[in-house]
N, C-alpha and C positions, 0 to 999 in steps of 0.2 A: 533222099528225096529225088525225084522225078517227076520234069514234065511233061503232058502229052497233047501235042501241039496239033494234034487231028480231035482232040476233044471239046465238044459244043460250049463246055465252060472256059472263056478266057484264060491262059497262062495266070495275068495275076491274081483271079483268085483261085486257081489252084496253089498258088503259090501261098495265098493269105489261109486257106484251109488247111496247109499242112500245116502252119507255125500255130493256127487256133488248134489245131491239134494237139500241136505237139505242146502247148501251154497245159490245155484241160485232162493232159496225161500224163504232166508233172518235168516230162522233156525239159522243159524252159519253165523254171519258176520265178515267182516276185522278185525283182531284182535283177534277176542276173541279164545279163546281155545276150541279144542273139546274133546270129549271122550279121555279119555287116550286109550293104549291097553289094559291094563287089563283091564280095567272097561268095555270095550266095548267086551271083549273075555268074560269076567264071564259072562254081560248080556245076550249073545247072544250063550254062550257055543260051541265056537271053541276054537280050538288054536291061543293062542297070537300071533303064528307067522303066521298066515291065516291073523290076521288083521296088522300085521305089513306088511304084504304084499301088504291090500291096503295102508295104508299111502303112500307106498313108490310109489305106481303107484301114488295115487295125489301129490306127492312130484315132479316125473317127469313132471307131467302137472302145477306144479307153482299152486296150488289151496292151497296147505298146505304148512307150514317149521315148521322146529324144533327148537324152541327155546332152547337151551343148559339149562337141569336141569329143565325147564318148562312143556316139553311138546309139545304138534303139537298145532298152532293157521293157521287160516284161511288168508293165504297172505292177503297181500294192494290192490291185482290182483285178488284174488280170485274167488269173484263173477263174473266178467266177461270171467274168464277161464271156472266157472263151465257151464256159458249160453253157452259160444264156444263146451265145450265138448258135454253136454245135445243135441244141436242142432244138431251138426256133428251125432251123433246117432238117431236122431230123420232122419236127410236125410238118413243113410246108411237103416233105418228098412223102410222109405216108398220106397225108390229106390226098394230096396228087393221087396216090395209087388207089385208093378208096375210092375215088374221086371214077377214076376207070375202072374199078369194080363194078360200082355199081349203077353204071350207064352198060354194063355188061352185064347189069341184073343178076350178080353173081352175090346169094346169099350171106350174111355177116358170119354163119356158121363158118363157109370154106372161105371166108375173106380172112377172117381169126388163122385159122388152119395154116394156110398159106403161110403168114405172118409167123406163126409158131415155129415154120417147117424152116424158113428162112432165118430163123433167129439161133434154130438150131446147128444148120451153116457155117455160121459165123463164130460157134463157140470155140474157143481154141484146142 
């Protein structure tokens, strides 16, 4: 993982999208532990309290807790909070793009099209 400190999204939640990532991709499942904050501030050279900052944002969304003296482990919930949030964000960025579609008057046929062509991009 990698931050990128010239992009419009804050460090910590880039930081908190990778781990909702890497939850809703099996990376980190129920139970187990992730990254401490040090470990993950020295990898990634912020400050500790950039990445305490996400925890505490997955903290509010029930994807992490803190086990006293342990450490942050990936809720019982986890994985289906991180697909809740992943999705919620995946609607607000294509609403967004639709959104400038079609104040660009650019029909739903080549707005689909686009979307397809892009999706096809992405396939591995």
């Amino acid at each position: 993982m990698s931050v990128n400190p010239n992009s419009p999204v804050p460090v910590y939640l880039q930081i908190a999208d990778y781990i909702r990532g890497a939850v809703a991709a099996g990376v980190y499942r129920p139970g187990e532990a992730i990254p401490s904050v040090r470990t993950l501030a020295l990898d990634l050279a912020v400050n500790p309290n950039t990445v305490q900052r996400a925890f505490e944002e997955l903290e509010r969304e029930k994807l992490i807790e803190s086990r006293k003296g342990l450490g942050m482990y990936v809720s019982k919930n986890g994985v289906s909070s991180a697909l809740a949030q992943s999705e919620q964000a995946m609607q607000g960025a294509f609403a967004q793009a639709i959104r400038g579609g079609r104040a660009a008057r650019i029909p739903f046929k080549r707005i689909r099209a686009v979307f397809d062509s892009a999706w096809r991009e992405t396939e591995p």
